[in-house]
C-alpha positions as CSV (number, residue, x, y, z in Angstrom):
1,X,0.0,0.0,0.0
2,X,1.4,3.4,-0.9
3,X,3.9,2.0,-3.4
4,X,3.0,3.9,-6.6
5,X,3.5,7.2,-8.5
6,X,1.3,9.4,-10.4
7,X,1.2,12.5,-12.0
8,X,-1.4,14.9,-11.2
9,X,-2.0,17.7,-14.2
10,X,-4.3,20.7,-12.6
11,X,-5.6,22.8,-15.4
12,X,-5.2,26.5,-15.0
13,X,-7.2,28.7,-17.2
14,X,-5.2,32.6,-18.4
15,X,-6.2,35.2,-20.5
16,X,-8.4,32.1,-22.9
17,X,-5.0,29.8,-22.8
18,X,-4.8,26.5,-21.3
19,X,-1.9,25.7,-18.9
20,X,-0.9,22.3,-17.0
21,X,1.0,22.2,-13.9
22,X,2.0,18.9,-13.2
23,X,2.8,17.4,-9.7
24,X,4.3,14.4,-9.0
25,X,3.8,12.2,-5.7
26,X,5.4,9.0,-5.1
27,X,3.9,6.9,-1.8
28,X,0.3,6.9,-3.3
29,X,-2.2,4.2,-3.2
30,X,-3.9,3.3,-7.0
31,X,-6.2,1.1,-7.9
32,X,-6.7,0.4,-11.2
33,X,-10.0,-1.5,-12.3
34,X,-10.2,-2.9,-15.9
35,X,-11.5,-6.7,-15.6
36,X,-14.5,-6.4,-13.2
37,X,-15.8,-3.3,-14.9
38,X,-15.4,-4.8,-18.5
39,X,-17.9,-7.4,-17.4
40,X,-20.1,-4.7,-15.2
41,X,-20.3,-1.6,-18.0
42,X,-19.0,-2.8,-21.4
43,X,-15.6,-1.7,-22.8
44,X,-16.6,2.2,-23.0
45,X,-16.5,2.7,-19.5
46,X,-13.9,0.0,-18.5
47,X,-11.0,1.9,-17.0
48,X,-11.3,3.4,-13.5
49,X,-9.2,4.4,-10.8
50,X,-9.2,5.0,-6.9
51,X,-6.0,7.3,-5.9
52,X,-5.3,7.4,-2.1
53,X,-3.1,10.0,-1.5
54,X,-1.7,10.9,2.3
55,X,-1.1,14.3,3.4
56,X,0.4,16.1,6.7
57,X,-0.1,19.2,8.2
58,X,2.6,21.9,9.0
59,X,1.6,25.0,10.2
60,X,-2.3,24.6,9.8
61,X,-1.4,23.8,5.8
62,X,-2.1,20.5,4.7
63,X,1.2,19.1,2.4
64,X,1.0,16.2,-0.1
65,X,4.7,15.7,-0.6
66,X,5.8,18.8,-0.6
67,X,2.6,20.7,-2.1
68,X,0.8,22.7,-0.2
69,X,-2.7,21.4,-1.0
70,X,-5.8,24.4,-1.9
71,X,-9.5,23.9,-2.2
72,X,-9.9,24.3,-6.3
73,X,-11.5,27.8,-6.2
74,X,-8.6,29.0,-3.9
75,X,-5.6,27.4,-6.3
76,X,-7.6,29.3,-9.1
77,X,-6.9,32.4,-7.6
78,X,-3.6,32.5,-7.2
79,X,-0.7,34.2,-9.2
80,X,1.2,32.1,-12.0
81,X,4.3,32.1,-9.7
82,X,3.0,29.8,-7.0
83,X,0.5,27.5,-9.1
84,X,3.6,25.0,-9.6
85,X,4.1,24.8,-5.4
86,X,0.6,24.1,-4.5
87,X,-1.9,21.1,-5.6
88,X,-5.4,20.4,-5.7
89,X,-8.0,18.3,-7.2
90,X,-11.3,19.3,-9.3
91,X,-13.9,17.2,-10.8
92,X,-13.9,17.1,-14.6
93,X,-10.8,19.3,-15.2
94,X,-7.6,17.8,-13.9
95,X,-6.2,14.1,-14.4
96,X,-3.7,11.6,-13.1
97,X,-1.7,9.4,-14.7
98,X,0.4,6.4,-13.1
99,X,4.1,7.5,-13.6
100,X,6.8,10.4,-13.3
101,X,6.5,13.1,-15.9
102,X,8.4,16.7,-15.9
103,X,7.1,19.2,-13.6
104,X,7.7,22.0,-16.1
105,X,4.5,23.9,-17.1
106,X,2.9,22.9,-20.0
107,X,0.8,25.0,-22.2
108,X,-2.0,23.5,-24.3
109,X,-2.0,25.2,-27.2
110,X,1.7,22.7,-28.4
111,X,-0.6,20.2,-28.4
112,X,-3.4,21.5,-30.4
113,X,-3.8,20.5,-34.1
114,X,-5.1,17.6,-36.6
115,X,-3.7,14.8,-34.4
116,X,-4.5,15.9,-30.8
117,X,-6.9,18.6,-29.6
118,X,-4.8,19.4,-26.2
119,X,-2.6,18.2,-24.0
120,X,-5.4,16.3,-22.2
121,X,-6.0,14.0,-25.2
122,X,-2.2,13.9,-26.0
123,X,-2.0,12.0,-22.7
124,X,-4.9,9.7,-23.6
125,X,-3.7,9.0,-27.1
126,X,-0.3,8.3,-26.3
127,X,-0.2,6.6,-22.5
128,X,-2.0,3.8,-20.6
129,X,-3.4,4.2,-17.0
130,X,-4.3,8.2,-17.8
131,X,-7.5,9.0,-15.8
132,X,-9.8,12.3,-15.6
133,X,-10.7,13.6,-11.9
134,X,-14.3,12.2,-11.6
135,X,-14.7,12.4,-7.9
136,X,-12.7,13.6,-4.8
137,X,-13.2,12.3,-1.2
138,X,-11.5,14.5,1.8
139,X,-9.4,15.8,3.1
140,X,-10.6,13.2,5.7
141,X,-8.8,14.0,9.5
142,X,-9.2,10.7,11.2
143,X,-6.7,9.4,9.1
144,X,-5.6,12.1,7.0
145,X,-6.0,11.4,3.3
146,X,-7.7,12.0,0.3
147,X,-9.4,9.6,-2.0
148,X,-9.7,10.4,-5.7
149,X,-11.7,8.8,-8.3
150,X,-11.2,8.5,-12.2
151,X,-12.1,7.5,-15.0
């Protein structure tokens, strides 16, 4: 338990362009479920995830790794200079994937064109175990964690 890495891309929205900041945290939990939901759904909706991610607190803040975690309206509102130090999670607009990738900014628009329409469906396209935000569970306190769904 807590053996894995994964990526987490949180899309940040400027002036009508599309930026990524990717985060990466080693020590997760993910659960990957192909096989039972194959049989459950049919192949369109086969792929899901459950990311259990741990976090501390230091000074009132709660860290994952060394991110300062933010509520998704409060990372949103912060200046470009900090968005790469600070994490969080929203439904429907960031992802995960399971592996290490650069933690250098990445900006949409090299990733538009005829064979991808982002950086979003780059990742699809091109990698396995890729997995949209669908749902977010915590920051629970009893044992302090979050759990993150995908899909």
């Amino acid at each position: 338990m807590y053996q894995n890495t994964v990526t987490i891309f949180n899309r940040y929205e400027s002036q009508d362009k599309i930026f990524w900041y990717p985060h990466v945290l080693q020590d997760v939990d993910l659960i990957i479920d192909k096989g039972a939901n194959i049989a459950k759904t049919g192949l369109e909706s086969a792929d899901t995830a459950k990311l259990h991610i741990k976090y501390h607190l230091v000074g009132g803040n709660k860290m994952v790794g060394r991110f300062n975690w933010l509520p998704p309206k409060e990372w949103d509102g912060q200046t470009n200079d900090m968005l790469s130090k600070t994490i969080t999670f929203t439904e429907g607009e960031d992802f995960f994937w399971e592996g290490e990738y650069s933690e250098n900014m990445i900006d949409d628009d090299e990733y538009q064109g005829l064979k991808y329409s982002g950086f979003y469906d780059y990742m699809n396209k091109r990698y396995d175990n890729v997995f949209l935000i669908t749902t977010v569970g915590g920051p629970y306190t009893l044992i302090p964690h979050f759990e993150i769904g995908g899909k």
